[in-house]
N, C-alpha and C positions, 0 to 999 in steps of 0.2 A: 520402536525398532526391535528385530528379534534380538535375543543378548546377546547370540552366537554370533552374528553380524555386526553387536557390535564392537565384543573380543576381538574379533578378526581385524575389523577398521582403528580398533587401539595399537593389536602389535602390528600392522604397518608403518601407525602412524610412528611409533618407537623404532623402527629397522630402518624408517626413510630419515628421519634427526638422528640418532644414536651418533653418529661421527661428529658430529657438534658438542654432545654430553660429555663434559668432563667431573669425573667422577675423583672425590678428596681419596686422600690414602684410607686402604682399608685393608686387615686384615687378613687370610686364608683363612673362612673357615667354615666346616662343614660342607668342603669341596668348593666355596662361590668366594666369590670376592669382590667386594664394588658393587654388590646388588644382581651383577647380571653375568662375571666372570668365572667361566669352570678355572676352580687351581685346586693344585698339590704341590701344598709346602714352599709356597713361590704367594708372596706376600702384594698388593701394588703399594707402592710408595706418592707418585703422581702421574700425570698424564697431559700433553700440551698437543692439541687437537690441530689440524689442519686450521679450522676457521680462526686458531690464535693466530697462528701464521700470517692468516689473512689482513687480519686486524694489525699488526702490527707491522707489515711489507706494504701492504695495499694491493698486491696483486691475488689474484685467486690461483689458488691453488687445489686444483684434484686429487693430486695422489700424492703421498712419500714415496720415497727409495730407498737406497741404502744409505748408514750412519758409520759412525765413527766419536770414540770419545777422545777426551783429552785432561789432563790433570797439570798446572801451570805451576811448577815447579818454587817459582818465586812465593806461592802465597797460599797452596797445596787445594786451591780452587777447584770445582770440577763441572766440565763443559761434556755437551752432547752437540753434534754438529749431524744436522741431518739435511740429507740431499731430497729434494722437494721439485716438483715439475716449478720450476718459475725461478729457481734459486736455492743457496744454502742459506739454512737457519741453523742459528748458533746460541744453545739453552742454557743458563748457566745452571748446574744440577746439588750443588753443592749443599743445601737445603732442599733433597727432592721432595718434601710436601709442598712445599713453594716453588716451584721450577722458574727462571725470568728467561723470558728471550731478550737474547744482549744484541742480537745482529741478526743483518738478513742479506744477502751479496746476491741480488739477481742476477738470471741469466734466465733471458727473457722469453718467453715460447719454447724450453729447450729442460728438460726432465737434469739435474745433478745428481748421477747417479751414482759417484764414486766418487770417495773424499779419505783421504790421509793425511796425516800430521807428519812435520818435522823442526826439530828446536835443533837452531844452529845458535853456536858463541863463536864471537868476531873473536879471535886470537888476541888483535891489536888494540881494542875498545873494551875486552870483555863485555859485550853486552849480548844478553842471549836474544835471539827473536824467534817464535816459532810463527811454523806457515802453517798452512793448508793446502791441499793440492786436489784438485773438483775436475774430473770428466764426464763428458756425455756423449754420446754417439746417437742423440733425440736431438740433431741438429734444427735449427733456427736460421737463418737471415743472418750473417754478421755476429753469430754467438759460437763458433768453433773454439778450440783451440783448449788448453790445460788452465785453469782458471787458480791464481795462486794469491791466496788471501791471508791478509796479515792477523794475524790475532795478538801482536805483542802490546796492543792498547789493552787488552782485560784485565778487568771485566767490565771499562766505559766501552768498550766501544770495539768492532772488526772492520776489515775494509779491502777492497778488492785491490792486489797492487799492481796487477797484471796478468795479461791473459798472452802465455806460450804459446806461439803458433807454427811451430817445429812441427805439430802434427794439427790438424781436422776434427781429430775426434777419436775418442778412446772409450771404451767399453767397461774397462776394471782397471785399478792401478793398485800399486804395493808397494811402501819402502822397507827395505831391507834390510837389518844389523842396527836396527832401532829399538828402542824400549816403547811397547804398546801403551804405553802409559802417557809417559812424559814427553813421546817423540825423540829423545836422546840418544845419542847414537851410542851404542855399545862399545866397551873398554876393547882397543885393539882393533876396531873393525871400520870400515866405509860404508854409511849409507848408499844407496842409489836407489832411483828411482825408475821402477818399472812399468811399463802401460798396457794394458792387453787389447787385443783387437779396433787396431786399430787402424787408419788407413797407410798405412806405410809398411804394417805386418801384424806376425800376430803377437810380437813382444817386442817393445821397444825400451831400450837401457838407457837413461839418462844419469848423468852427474850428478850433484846435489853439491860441488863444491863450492860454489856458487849457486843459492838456494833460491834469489831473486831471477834468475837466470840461468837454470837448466838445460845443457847441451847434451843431445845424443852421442852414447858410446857404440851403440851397435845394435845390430837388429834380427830377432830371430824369424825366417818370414812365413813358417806354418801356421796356419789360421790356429790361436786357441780362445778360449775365455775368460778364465782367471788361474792366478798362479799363487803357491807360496815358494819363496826365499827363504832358504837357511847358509849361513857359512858354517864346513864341519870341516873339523880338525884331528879326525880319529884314523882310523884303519881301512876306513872307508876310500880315502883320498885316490888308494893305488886304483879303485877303481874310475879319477878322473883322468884328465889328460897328462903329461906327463911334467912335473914341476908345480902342478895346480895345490899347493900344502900352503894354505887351506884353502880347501874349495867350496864355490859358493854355486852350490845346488838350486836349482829354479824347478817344480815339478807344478805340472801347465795341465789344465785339463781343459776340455773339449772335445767334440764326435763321439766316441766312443769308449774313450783309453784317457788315463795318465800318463803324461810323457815326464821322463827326469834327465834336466838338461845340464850337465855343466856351463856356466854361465859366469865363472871364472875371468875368460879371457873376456872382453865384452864386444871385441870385433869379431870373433870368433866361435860365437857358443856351439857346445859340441852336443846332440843327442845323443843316449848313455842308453836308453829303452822307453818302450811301450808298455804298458799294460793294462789290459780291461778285465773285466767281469761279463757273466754267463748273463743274457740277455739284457742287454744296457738299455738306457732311454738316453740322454743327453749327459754329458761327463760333465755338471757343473764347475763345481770348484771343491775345495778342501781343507785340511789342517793336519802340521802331522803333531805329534805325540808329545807331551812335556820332557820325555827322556831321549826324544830324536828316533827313534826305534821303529816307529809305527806311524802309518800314514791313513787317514780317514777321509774317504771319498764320496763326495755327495753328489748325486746321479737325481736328475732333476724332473724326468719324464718318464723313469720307468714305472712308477707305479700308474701311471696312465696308459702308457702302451703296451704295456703287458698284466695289467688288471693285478697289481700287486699291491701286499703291506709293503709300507717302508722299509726301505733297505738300504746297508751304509755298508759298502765293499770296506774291509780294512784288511790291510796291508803291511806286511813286515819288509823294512827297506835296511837290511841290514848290508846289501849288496845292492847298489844304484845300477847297476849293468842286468840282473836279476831279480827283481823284486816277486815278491810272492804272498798271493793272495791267499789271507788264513783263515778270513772268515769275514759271512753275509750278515751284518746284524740285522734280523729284520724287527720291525716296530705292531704294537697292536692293532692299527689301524692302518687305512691305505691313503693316506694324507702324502703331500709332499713336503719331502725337506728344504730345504732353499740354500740358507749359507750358514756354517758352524764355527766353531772358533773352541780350542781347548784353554784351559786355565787348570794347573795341575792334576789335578785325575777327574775332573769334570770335564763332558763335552756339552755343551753349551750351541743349540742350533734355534734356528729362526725358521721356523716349520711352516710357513704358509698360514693354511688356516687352525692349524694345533697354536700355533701362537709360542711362546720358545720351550721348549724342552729339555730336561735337563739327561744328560746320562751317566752314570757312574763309570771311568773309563780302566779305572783301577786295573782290572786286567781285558786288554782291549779286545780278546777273543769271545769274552764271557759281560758284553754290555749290559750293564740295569738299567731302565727307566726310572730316576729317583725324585720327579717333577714336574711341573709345567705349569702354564698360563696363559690359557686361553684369551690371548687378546682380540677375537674374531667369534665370539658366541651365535653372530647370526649373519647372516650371506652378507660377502665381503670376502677380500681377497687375501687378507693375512699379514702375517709378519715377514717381513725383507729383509732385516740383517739382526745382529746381535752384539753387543758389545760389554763384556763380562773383566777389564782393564781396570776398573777406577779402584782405589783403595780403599773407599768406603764399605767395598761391598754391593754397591747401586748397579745392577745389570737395566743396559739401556735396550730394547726393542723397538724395531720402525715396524710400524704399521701402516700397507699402504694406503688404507681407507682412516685411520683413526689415528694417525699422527705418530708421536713419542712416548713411551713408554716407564717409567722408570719402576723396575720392580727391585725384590731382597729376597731373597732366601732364608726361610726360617731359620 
């Protein structure tokens, strides 16, 4: 056989298995990692592939979606929870050259596309429990509803404790005035729990005072997609409704614009303003700033609809009634961004097929690229979320084709 024929029938045979191959921790260097991974300065640690999944759920699974970490307070463990067409899988990462899948909560025919944490203490038991909380809008046969899963057995064991049927199906969800980490809820403050798109609106406000059972506060009914919550305490206030000190700001993206809601009252939420960017594709989602200052917007189609490098509108939100747009960062390449997440002067995104990226946000007018990690070297669809929380340092990536990810930062 000619050689060139049968180079060519070897890297197929390597691009048709590759999502199977789990490759041990390895190093950044000299741009590769793992044998077949472009990086800068972005190390892998390990990697738990769909077909472990498989192996240890028994259903098949195609794709991931998006993740979410978790750090168990009682015993400073650290978990990755990723949302999987067929169910969540729950990693223990604590050891990521050794990653173990501790759980698997199906949901059966039906994509787990969105998962957050929350650690509630009984007042009267002191006993902490944290949840989980799992939507999908990739409905099933008898699999609707907010899927809310115990994890206060870890690390023997997780378990489905019920599934909220207050709504059908929800698109993104977010809790609020919680620690990204440990799911805790912040000194002074009320978690709650919010849903995006979903069939009753495009934001729905749930309780959390009662964490087993979640009741709607209110609903905001313009279609969006995802949102972030901040409660702010500054000078800002005068520009919410009036007695709203502190007010807790919901800025919602979708269509075209970011919308900034007072969401304060929760029968009540008031829109405050719109605002977009000079040729938009889809208004993803977002993060704003370590200092509250500045809001980063991830637009998830314009490099396809208008044949562009990446581009991340950022935003000075120093006035919620006027925000103002200060600058396009655009990126080397014309790849898409997906979903970001800041951690002190780092922005941290989930780039599709760049795989996560890192950028210097220090000052957020004048971004650097200071990294990345190609988790998607050959045709395949990319990275779907990020997760840059855990204290070890362990940054988690989903990949939709190639699983869980755990890399480090030189």
């Amino acid at each position: 056989m000619n050689i060139v024929i049968k180079s060519l029938l070897l890297i197929l045979i390597l691009c048709l298995n590759f999502a199977s191959v789990v490759f041990s921790a390895s190093p950044c260097r000299k741009g590769v990692s793992g044998r077949l991974y472009p990086c800068n300065g972005v190390h892998l640690l390990g990697n738990v592939s769909l077909k472990d999944f498989e192996k240890f759920s028994g259903f098949q699974i195609p794709a991931a979606g998006s993740l979410w970490g978790y750090v168990d307070p009682k015993d400073q463990r650290e978990y990755a929870l990723l949302g999987l067409y067929g169910g969540t899988g729950v990693v223990e990462v604590t050891h990521p050259k050794k990653p173990r899948i501790v759980g698997f909560v199906p949901r059966v025919g039906s994509f787990a596309k969105e998962i957050k944490i929350y650690t509630s203490t009984d007042s009267l038991a002191g006993e902490r429990r944290a949840y989980a909380y799992s939507v999908t809008d990739d409905l099933a046969p008898g699999d609707s509803g907010i899927q809310i899963i115990d994890l206060s057995s870890l690390p023997d064991s997780v378990s489905l404790l019920q599934t909220d049927h207050d709504l059908e199906y929800g698109h993104t969800l977010f809790i609020s005035n919680v620690d990204f980490g440990t799911g805790e809820k912040l000194a002074g403050l009320t978690p709650y729990l919010y849903v995006q798109g979903t069939d009753k609106g495009g934001i729905v406000a749930f309780s959390l005072e009662d964490p087993e059972n979640p009741n709607i506060l209110g609903i905001y009914s313009e279609p969006v997609h995802d949102i972030y919550a901040e409660t702010f305490n500054d000078v800002r206030v005068k520009g919410c409704a009036s007695g709203h000190t502190p007010c807790e700001i919901v800025f919602a993206w979708g269509g075209a614009n970011v919308r900034i809601i007072d969401f304060t009252d929760k029968n009540a939420p008031a829109l405050l303003s719109k605002k977009g960017w000079p040729k938009p594709g889809y208004s993803h989602s977002g993060w704003i700033s370590s200092d509250k200052k500045w809001l980063f917007n991830f637009d998830e189609f314009d490099e396809v609809d208008h044949r562009l490098n990446t581009r991340i509108p950022v935003m000075n939100i120093s006035n919620f009634k006027r925000p103002k747009l200060r600058k396009i960062w655009k990126g080397p390449t014309g790849e898409t961004e997906h979903n970001g997440i800041v951690v002190g002067n780092k922005l941290y995104l989930a780039h599709y097929t760049r795989g996560l990226v890192i950028l210097d946000a220090t000052n957020p007018k004048k971004m650097q690229e200071i990294g990345f990690f190609d988790t998607c070297p050959n045709s395949c669809r990319g990275a779907w979320g990020v997760y840059p929380f855990l204290p070890s340092g362990s940054i988690l990536i989903s990949d939709i084709n190639r699983g869980l990810f755990i890399l480090k930062e030189k």
